[in-house]
Chimera marker file (.cmm) of the C-alpha trace (Angstrom):
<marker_set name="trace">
<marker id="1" x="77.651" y="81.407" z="82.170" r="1" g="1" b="0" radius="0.5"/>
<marker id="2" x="77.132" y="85.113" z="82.460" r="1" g="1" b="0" radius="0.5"/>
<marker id="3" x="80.454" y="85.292" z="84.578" r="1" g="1" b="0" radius="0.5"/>
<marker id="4" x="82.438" y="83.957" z="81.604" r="1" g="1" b="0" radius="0.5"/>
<marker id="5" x="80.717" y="86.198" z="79.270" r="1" g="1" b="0" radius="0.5"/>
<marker id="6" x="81.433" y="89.448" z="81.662" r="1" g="1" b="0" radius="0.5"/>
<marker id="7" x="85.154" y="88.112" z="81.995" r="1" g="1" b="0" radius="0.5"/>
<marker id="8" x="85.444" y="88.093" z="77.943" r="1" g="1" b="0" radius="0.5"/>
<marker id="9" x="83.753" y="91.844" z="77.950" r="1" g="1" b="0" radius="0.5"/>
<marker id="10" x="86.523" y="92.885" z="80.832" r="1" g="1" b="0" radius="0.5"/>
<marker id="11" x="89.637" y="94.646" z="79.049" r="1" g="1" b="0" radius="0.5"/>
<marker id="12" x="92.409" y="94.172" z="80.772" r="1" g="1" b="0" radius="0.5"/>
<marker id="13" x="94.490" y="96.951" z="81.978" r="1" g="1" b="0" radius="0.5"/>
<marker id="14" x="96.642" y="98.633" z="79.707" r="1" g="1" b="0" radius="0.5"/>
<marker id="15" x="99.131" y="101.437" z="78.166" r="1" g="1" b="0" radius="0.5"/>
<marker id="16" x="99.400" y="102.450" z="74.639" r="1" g="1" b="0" radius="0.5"/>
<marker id="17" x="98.377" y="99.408" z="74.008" r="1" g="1" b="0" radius="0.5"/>
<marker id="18" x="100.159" y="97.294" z="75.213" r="1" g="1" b="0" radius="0.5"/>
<marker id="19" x="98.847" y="95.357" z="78.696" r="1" g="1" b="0" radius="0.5"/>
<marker id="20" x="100.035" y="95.857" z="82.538" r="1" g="1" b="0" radius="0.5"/>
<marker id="21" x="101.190" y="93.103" z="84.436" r="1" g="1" b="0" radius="0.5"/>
<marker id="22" x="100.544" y="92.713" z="87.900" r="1" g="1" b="0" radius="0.5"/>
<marker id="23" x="103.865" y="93.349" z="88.590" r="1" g="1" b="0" radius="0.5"/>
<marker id="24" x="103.521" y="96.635" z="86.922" r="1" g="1" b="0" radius="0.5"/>
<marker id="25" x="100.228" y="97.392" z="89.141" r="1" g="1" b="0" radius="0.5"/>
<marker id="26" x="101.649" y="96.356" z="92.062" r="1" g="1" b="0" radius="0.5"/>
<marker id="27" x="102.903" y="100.057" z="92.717" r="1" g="1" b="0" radius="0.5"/>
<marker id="28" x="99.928" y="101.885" z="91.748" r="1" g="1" b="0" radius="0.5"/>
<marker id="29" x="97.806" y="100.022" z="93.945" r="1" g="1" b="0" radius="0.5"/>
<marker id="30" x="99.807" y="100.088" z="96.809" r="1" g="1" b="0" radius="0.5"/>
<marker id="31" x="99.166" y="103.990" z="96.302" r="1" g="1" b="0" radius="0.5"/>
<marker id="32" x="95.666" y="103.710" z="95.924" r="1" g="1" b="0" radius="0.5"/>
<marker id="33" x="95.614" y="101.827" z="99.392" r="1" g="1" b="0" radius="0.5"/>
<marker id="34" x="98.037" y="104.454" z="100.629" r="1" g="1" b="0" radius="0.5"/>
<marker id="35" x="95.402" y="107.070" z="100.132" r="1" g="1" b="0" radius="0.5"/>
<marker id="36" x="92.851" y="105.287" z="101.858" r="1" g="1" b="0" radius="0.5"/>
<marker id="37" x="94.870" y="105.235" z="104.970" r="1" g="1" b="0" radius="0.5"/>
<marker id="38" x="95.065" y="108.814" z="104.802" r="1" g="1" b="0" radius="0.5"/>
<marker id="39" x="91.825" y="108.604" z="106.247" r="1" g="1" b="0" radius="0.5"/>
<marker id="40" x="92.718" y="106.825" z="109.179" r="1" g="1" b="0" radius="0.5"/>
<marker id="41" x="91.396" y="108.365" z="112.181" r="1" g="1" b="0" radius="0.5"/>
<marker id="42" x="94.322" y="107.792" z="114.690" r="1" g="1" b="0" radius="0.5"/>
<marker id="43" x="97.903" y="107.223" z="114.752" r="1" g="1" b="0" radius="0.5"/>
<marker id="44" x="97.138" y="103.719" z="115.763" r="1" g="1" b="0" radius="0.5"/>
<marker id="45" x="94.440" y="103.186" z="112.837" r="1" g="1" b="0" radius="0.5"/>
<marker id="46" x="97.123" y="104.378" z="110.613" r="1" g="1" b="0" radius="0.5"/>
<marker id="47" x="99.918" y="102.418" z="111.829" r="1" g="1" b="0" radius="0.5"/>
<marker id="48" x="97.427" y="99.083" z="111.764" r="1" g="1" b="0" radius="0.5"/>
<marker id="49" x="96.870" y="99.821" z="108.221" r="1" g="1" b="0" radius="0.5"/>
<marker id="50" x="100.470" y="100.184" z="107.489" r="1" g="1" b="0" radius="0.5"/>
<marker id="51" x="101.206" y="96.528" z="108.864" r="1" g="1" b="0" radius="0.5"/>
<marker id="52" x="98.333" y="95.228" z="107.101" r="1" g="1" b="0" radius="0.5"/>
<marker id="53" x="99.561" y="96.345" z="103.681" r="1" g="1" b="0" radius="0.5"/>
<marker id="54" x="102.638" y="95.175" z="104.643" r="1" g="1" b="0" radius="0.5"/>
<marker id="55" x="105.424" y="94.617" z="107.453" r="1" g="1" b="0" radius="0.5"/>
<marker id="56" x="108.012" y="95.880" z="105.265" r="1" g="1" b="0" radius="0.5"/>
<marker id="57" x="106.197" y="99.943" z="105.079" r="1" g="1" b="0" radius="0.5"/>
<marker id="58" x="107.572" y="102.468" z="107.748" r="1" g="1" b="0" radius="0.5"/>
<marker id="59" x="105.472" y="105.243" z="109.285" r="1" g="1" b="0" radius="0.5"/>
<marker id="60" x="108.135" y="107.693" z="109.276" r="1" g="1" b="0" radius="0.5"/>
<marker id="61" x="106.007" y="110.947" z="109.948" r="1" g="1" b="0" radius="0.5"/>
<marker id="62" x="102.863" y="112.813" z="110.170" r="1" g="1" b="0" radius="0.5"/>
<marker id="63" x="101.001" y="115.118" z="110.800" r="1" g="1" b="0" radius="0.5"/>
<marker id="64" x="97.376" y="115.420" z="112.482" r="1" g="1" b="0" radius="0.5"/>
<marker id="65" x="94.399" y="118.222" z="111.434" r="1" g="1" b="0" radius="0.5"/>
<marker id="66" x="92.351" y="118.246" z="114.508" r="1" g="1" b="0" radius="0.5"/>
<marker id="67" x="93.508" y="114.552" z="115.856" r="1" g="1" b="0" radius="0.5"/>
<marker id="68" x="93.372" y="113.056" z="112.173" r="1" g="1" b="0" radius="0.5"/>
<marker id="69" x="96.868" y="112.067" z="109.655" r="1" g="1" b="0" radius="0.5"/>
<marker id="70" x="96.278" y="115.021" z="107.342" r="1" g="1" b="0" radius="0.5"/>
<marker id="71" x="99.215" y="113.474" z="105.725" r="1" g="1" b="0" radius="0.5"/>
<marker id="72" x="102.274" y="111.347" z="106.457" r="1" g="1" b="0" radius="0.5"/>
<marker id="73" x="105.378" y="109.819" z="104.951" r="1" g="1" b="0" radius="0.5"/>
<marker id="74" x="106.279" y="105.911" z="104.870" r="1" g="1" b="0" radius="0.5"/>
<marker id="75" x="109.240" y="103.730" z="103.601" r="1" g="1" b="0" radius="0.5"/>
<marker id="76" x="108.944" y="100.781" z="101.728" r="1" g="1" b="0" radius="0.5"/>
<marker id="77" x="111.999" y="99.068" z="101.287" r="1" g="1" b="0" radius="0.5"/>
<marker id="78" x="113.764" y="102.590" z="99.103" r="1" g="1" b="0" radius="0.5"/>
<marker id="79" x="110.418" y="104.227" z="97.937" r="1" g="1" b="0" radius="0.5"/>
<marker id="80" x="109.281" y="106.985" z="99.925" r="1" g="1" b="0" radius="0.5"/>
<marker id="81" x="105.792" y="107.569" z="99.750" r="1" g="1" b="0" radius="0.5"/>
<marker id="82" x="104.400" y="111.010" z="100.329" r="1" g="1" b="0" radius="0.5"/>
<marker id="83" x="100.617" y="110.542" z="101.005" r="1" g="1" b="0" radius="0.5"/>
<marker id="84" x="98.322" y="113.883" z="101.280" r="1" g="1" b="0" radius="0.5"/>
<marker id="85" x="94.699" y="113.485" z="102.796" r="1" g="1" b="0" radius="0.5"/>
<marker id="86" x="91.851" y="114.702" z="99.881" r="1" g="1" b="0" radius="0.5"/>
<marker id="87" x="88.969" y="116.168" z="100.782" r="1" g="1" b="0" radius="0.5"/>
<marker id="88" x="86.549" y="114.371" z="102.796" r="1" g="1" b="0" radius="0.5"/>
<marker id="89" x="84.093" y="116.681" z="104.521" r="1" g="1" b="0" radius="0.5"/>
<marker id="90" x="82.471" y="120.409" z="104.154" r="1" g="1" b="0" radius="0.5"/>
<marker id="91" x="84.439" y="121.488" z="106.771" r="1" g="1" b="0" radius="0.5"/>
<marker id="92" x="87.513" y="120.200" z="104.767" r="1" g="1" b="0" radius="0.5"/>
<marker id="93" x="86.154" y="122.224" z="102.026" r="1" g="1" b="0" radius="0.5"/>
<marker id="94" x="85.843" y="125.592" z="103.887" r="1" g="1" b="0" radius="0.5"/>
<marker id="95" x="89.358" y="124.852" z="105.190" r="1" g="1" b="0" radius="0.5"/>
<marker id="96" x="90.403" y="124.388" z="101.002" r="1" g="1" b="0" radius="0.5"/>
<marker id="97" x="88.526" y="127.555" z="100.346" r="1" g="1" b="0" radius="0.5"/>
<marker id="98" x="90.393" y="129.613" z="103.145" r="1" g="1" b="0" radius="0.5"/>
<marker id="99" x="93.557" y="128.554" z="102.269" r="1" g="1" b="0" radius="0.5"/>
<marker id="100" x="96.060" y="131.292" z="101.347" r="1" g="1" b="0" radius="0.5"/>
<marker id="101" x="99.460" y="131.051" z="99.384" r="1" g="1" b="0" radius="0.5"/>
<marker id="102" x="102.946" y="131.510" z="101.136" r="1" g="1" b="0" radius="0.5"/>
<marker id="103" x="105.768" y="133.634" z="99.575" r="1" g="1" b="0" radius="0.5"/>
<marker id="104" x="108.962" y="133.023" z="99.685" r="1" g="1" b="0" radius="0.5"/>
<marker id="105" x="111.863" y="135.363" z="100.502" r="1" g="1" b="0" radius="0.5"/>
<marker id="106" x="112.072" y="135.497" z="96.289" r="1" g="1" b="0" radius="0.5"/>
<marker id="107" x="109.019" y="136.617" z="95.733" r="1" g="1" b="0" radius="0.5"/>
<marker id="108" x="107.704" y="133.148" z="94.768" r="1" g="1" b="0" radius="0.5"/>
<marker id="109" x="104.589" y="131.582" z="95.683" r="1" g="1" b="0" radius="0.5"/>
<marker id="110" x="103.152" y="128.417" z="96.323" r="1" g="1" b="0" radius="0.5"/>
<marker id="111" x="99.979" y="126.626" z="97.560" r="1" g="1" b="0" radius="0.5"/>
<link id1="1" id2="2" r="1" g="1" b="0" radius="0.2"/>
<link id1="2" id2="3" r="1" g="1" b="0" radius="0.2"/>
<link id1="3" id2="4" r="1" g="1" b="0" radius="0.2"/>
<link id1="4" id2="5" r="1" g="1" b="0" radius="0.2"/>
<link id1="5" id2="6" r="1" g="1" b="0" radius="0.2"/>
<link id1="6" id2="7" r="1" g="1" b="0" radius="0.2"/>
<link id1="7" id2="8" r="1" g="1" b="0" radius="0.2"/>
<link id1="8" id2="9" r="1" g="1" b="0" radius="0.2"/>
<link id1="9" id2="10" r="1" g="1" b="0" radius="0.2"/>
<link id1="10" id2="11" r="1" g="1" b="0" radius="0.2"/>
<link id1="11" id2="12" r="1" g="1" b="0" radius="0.2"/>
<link id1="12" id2="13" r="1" g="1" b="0" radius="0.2"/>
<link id1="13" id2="14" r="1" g="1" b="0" radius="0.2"/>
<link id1="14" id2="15" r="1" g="1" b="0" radius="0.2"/>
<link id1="15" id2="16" r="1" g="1" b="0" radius="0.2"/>
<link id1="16" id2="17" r="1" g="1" b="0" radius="0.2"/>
<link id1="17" id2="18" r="1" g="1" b="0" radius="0.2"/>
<link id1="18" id2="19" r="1" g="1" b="0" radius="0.2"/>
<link id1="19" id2="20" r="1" g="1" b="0" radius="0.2"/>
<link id1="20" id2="21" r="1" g="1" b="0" radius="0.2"/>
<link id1="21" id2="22" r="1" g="1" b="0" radius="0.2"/>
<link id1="22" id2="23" r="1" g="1" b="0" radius="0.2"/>
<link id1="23" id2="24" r="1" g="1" b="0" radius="0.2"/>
<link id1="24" id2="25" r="1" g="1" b="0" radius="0.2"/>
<link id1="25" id2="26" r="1" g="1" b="0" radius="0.2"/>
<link id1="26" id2="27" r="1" g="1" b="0" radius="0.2"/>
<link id1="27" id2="28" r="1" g="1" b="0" radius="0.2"/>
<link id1="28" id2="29" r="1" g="1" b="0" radius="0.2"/>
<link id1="29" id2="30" r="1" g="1" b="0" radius="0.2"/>
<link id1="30" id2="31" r="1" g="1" b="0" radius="0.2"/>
<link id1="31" id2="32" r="1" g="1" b="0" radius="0.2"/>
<link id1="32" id2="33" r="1" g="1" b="0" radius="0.2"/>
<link id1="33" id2="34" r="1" g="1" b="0" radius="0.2"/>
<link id1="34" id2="35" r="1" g="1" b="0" radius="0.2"/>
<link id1="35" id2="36" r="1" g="1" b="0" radius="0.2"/>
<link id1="36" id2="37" r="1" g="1" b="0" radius="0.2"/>
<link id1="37" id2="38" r="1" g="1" b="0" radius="0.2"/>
<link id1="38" id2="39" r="1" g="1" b="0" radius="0.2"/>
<link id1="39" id2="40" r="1" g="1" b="0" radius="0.2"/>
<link id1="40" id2="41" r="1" g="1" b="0" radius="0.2"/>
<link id1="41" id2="42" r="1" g="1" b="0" radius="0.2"/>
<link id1="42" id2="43" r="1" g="1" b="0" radius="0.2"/>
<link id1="43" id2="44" r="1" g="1" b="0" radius="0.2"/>
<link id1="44" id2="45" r="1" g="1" b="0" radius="0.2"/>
<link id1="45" id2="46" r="1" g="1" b="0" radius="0.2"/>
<link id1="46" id2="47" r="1" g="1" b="0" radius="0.2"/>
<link id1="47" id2="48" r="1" g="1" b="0" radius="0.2"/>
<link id1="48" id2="49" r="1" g="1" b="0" radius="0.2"/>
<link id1="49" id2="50" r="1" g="1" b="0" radius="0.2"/>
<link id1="50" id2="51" r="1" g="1" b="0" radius="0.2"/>
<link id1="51" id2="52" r="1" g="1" b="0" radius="0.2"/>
<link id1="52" id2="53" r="1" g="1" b="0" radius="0.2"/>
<link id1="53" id2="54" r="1" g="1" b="0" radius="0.2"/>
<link id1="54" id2="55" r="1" g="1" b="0" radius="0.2"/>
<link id1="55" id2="56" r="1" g="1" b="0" radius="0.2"/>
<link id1="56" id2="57" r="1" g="1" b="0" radius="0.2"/>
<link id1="57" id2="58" r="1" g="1" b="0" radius="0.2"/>
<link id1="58" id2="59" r="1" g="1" b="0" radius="0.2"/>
<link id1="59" id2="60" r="1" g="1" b="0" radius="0.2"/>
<link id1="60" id2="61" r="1" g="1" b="0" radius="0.2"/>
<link id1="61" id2="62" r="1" g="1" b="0" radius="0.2"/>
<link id1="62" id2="63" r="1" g="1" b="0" radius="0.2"/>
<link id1="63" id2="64" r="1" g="1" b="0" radius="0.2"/>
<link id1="64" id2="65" r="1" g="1" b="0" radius="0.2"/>
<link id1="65" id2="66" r="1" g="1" b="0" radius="0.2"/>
<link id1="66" id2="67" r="1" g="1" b="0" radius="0.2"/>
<link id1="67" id2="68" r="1" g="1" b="0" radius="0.2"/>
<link id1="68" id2="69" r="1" g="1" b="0" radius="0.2"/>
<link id1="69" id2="70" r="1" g="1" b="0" radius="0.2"/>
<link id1="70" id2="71" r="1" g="1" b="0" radius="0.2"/>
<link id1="71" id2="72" r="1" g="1" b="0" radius="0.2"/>
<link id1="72" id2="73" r="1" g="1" b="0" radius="0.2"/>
<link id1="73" id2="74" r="1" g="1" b="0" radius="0.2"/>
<link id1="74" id2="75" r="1" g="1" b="0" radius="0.2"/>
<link id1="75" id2="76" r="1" g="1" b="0" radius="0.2"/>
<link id1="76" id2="77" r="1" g="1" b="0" radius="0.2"/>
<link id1="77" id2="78" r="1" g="1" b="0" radius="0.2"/>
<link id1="78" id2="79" r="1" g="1" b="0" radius="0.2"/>
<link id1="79" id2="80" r="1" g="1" b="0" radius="0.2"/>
<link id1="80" id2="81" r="1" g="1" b="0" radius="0.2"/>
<link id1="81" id2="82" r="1" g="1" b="0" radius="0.2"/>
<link id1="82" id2="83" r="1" g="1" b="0" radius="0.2"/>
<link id1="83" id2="84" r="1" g="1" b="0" radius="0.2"/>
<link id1="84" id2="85" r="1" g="1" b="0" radius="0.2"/>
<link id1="85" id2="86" r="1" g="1" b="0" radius="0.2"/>
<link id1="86" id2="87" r="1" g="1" b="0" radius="0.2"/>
<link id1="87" id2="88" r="1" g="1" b="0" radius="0.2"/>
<link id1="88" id2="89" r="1" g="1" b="0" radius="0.2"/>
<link id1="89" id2="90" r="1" g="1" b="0" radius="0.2"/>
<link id1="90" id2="91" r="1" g="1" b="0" radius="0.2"/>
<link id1="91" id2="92" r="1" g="1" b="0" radius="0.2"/>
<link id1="92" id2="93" r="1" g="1" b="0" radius="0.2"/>
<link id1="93" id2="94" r="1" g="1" b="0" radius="0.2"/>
<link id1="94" id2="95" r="1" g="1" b="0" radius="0.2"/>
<link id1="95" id2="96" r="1" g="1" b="0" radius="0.2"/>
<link id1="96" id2="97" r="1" g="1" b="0" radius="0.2"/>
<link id1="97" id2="98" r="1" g="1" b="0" radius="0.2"/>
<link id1="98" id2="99" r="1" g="1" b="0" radius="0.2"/>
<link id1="99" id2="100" r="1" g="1" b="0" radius="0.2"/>
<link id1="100" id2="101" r="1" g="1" b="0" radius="0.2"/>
<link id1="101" id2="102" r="1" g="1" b="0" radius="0.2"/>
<link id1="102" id2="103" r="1" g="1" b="0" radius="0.2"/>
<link id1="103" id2="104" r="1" g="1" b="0" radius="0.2"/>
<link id1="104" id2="105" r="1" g="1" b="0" radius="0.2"/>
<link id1="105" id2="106" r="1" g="1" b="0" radius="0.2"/>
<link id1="106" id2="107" r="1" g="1" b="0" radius="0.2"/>
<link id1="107" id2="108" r="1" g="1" b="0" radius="0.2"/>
<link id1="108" id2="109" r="1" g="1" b="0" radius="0.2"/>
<link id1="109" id2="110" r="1" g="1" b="0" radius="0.2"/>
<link id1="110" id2="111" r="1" g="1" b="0" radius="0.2"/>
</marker_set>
């Protein structure tokens, strides 16, 4: 069938050769979800999403850019997960475009 034959053309996942295990995905994925959620439009939506994923991740903080997570911070287990919100919209990009670096008492700056 053409499934099988797509299946056969499918390379499985892998590094320097040599081929993830689920296991080994479990993490990245979990990210990739984690960065969906960044999208979440409330702290409810967010917190929904969390228990979905999981019972075991903690919303421990975040914070809100005009009523939406902009980013937040959850637990799982000992993992902290620091999850930023991309750009989504224009007006996220004029916000990007504005943004302005802030110096430290050193001298140093940072973005």
């Amino acid at each position: 069938s053409w499934i099988a034959s797509l299946r056969k053309s499918i390379e499985p996942p892998h590094v320097e050769g040599e081929i993830l295990t689920p296991k080994e995905l479990a993490t990245p994925l979990l990210g990739v979800r984690l960065a969906w959620l960044a999208y979440s439009t409330s702290r409810q939506q967010l917190e929904a999403g969390l228990q979905l994923l999981g019972g075991d991740l903690q919303l421990l903080c975040f914070t809100q850019q005009c009523g939406i997570p902009q980013w937040f911070l959850a637990r799982k287990a000992l993992a902290l997960f620091v999850v930023i919100r991309g750009t989504s919209t224009a007006t996220d990009v004029l916000h990007d475009l504005l943004a302005t670096p802030e110096v430290t008492a050193t001298g140093e700056a940072f973005h």
